[in-house]
C-alpha positions in Angstrom: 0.0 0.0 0.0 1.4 3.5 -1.6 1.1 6.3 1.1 -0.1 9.3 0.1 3.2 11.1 0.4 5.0 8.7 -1.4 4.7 11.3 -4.7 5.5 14.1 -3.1 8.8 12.7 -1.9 9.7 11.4 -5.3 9.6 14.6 -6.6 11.4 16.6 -3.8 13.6 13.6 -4.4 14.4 14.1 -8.0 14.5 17.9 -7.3 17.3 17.6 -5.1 18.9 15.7 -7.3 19.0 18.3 -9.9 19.9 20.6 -7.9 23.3 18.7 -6.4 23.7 17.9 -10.0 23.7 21.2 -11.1 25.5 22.9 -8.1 28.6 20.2 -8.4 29.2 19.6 -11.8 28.4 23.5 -13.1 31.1 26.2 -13.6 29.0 29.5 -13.9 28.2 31.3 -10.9 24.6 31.7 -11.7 23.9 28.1 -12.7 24.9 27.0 -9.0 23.0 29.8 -7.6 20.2 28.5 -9.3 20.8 25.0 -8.1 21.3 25.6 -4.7 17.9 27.2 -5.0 15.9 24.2 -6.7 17.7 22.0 -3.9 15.9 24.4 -1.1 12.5 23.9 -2.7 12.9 20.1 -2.7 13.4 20.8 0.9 10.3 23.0 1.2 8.4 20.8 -0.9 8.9 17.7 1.8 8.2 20.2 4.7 4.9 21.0 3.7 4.0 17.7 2.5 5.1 16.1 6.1 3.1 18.7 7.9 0.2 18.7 5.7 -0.1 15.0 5.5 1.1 13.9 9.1 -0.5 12.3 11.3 -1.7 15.2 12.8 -1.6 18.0 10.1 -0.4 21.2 11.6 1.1 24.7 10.2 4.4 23.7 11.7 5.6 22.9 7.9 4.5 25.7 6.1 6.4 27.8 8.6 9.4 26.8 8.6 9.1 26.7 4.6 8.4 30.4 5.2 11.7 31.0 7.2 13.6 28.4 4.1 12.0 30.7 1.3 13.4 33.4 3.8 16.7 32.2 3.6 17.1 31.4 0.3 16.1 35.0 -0.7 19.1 36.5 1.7 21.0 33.9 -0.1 20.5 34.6 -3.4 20.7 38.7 -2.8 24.5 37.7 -0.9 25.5 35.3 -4.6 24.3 37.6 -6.8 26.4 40.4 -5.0 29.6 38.2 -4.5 29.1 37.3 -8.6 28.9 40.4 -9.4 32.4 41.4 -7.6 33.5 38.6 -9.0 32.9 39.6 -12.3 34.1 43.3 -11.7 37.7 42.2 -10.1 38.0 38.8 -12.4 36.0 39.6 -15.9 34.4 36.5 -15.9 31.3 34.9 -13.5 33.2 30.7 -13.6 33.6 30.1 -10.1 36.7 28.4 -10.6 38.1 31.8 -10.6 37.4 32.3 -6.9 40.5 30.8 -5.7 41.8 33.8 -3.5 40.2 36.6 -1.8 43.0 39.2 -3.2 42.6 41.4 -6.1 
């Protein structure tokens, strides 16, 4: 017998996976930032699927998703700040190039 979350964690499953994917194996800046963003909705996905289909559903999910989505906001303003240093001292937006933290 299938539970009814068993979907829900397939795809927040294969989400993640993406987003590892994509955040290991890519080179620009903005590719990884994208990943690691994908990767935090797999994670919000299973949060508010576990609350709302608990044993006892409860807000306690969606909450937390609000302080992830939170998060990932102040995470993505901080990238997209360092990439763009990055690409005002270096010329270029591979993070490969941020090796040192010298001009």
């Amino acid at each position: 017998m299938t539970s009814v979350v068993t979907p829900y964690l397939t795809l927040a499953a294969i989400l993640f996976c993406i987003g590892l994917y994509g955040a290991l194996s890519k080179r620009n800046g903005v590719v990884v930032l994208l990943s690691i963003e994908l990767m935090l909705n797999a994670v919000n996905l299973n949060l508010v699927a576990f609350a709302k289909m608990g044993a006892q559903p409860a807000l306690t999910g969606q909450v937390f998703s609000l302080f992830t989505i939170t998060v990932a906001a102040a995470e993505a303003a901080v990238g997209v700040a360092i990439l763009i240093a990055l690409y005002r001292n270096k010329g270029t937006g591979n993070v490969d190039e941020m090796n040192s933290m010298k001009h």
